[in-house]
C-alpha positions in Angstrom: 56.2 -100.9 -61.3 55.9 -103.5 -64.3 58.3 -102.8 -67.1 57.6 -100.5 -69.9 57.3 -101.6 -72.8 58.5 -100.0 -75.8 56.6 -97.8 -78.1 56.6 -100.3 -81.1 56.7 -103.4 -78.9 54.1 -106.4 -80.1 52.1 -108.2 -77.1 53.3 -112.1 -76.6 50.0 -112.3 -77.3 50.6 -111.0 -81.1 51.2 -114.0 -83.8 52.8 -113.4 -87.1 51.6 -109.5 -87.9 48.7 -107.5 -86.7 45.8 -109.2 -85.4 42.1 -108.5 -86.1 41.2 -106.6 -83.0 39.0 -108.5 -80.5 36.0 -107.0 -78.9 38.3 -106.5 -75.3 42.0 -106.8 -75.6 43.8 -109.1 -73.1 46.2 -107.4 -71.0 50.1 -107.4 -71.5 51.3 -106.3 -68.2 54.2 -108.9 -66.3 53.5 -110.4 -63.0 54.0 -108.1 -59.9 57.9 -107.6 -59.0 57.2 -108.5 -55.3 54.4 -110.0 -53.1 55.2 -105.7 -51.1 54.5 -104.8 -54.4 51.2 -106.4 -54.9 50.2 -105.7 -51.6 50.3 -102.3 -51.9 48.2 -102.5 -55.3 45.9 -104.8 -53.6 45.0 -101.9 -50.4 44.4 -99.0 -52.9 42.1 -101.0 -54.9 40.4 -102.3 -52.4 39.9 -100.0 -50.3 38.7 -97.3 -52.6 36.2 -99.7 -53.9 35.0 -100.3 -50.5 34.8 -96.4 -49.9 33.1 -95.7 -53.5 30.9 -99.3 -53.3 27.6 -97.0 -54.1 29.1 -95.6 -57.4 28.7 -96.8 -61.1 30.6 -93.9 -62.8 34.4 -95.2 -62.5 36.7 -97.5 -62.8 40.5 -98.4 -61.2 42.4 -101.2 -61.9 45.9 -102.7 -61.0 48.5 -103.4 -63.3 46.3 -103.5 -66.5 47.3 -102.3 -70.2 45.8 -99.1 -71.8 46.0 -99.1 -75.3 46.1 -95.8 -76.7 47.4 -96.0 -80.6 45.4 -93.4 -82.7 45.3 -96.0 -85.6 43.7 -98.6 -83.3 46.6 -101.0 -83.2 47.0 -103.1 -80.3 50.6 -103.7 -81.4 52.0 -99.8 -80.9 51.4 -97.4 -77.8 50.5 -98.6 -75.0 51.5 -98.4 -71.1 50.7 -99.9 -67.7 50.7 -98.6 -65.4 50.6 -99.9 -61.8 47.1 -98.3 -60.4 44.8 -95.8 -62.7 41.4 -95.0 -62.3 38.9 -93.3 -64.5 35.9 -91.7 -63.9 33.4 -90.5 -65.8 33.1 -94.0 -67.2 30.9 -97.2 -66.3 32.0 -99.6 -63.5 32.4 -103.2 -64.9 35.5 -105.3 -65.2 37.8 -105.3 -67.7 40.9 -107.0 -69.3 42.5 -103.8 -70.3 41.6 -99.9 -71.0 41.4 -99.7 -74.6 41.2 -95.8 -75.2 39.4 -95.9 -78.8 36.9 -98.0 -77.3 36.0 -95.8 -74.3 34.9 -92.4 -75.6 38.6 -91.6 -75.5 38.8 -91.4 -71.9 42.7 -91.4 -70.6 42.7 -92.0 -66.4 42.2 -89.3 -64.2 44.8 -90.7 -61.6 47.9 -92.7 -61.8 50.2 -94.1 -59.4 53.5 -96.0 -60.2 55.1 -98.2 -57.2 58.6 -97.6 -57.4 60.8 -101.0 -58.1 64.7 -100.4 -59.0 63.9 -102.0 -62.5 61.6 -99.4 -63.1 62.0 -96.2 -61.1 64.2 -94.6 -64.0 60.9 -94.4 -66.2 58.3 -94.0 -63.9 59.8 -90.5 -62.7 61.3 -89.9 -66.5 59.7 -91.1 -69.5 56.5 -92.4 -68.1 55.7 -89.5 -66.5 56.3 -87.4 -69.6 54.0 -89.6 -71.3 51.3 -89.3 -68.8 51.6 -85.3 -68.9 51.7 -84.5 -72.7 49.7 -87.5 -74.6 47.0 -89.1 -71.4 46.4 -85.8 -69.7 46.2 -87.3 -66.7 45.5 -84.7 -64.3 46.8 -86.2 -61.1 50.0 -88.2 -60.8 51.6 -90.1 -58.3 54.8 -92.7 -57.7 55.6 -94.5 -54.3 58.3 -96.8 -53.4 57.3 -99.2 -50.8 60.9 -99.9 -49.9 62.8 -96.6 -49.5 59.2 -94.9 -48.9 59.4 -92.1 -51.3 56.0 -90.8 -52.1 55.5 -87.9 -54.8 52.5 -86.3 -56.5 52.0 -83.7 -59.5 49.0 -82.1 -61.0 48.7 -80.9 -64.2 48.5 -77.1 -64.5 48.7 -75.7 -67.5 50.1 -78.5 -69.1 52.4 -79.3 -67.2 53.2 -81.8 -63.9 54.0 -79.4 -60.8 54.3 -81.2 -57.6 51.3 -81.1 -55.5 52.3 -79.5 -51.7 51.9 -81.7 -48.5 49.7 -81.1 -45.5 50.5 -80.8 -42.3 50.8 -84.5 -42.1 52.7 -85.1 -45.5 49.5 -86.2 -47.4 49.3 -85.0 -50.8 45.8 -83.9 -52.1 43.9 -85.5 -55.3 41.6 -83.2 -56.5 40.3 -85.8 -58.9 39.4 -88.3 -56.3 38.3 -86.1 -53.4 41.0 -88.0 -51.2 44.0 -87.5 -50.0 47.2 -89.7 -50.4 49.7 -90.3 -47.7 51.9 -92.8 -46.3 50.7 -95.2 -43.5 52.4 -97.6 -41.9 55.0 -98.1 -44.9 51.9 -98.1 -47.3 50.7 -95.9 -49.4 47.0 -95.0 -48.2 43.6 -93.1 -49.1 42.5 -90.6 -46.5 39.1 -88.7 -46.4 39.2 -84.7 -46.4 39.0 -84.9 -42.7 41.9 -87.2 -42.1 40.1 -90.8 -41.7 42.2 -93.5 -43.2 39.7 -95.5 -45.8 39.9 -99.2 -44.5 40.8 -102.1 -46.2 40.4 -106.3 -45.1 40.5 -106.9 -41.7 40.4 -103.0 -40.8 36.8 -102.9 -41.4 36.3 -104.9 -38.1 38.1 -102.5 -36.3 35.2 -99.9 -37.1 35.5 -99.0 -40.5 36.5 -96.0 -41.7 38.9 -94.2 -39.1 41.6 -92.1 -38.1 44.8 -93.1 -38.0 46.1 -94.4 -34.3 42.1 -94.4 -33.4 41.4 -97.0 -30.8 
């Protein structure tokens, strides 16, 4: 969803040359194109935190930097993208995901939000990006207006899309979950269907299937 920023772009945050690197590096990304927009960000989040609140070993973020320059330079490659999550790694929070500073580790799974300022690079450029230099082995782009919804996987390096259910969710083999629109969001589902809650859902029982009373 935020803008991409190109290759050889510098941070505002960048004065007068190449900083000394600091110990965590701020993020760069814009503010969120739309309050739907945020929203959406806000219900994957949350909700798979709520699902995975006994795990240490990951962690997902909204709209945060990753800094990827092989030359450690915050002022050259780097990408944000709208919702990632890593596992593998330890849970704590974070400005950004600076690569050189985390074993290496590139997210496991991405998903874009669609926005009409950004929908040209999420499905072009970006993704290309996210196939041949991250690695990322489970992609994803939604748009919570039109409510297109699309998912690759990386097989032999390259993106193929990932097939639909019976109910049009697409499978993450990274996460364990499925993805699938819900009431014109884009939502987590368990294996066997239950829609992972989020806010005010947990009072209606937690955990659930769709349309359950």
């Amino acid at each position: 969803m935020s803008a991409l920023a190109p290759e050889m772009h510098e941070p505002a945050s960048a004065k007068g040359g190449i900083e000394a690197l600091p110990a965590e590096l701020p993020s760069d990304e814009p503010e969120m194109e739309s309050t739907l927009h945020l929203l959406q960000l806000f219900l994957l989040l949350q909700s798979l935190d709520l699902f995975w609140k006994d795990r240490t070993d990951y962690f997902a973020a909204g709209n945060r930097t990753i800094f990827y320059s092989q030359r450690q330079l915050k002022s050259e490659h780097f990408r944000g993208p709208d919702f990632f999550v890593v596992l593998g790694t330890e849970k704590r929070p974070r400005r950004s995901w600076t690569v050189w500073q985390e074993d290496g580790k590139y997210p496991n799974v991405i998903v874009e939000v669609l926005s009409d300022s950004t929908h040209t690079m999420d499905r072009g450029q970006k993704k290309q990006i996210y196939q041949d230099v991250f690695r990322t082995p489970d992609y994803f782009w939604f748009d919570p207006e039109s409510l297109e919804f699309a998912g690759f996987r990386l097989q032999d390096a390259r993106y193929e899309p990932i097939a639909p259910d019976a109910s049009g969710r697409l499978w993450s083999a990274q996460l364990g979950l499925f993805l699938g629109v819900h009431e014109g969001k884009l939502r987590f589902f368990t294996p066997a269907g239950a829609l992972l809650p989020a806010g005010e859902e947990l009072a209606a029982g937690g955990t659930r299937r769709p349309g359950a009373g």
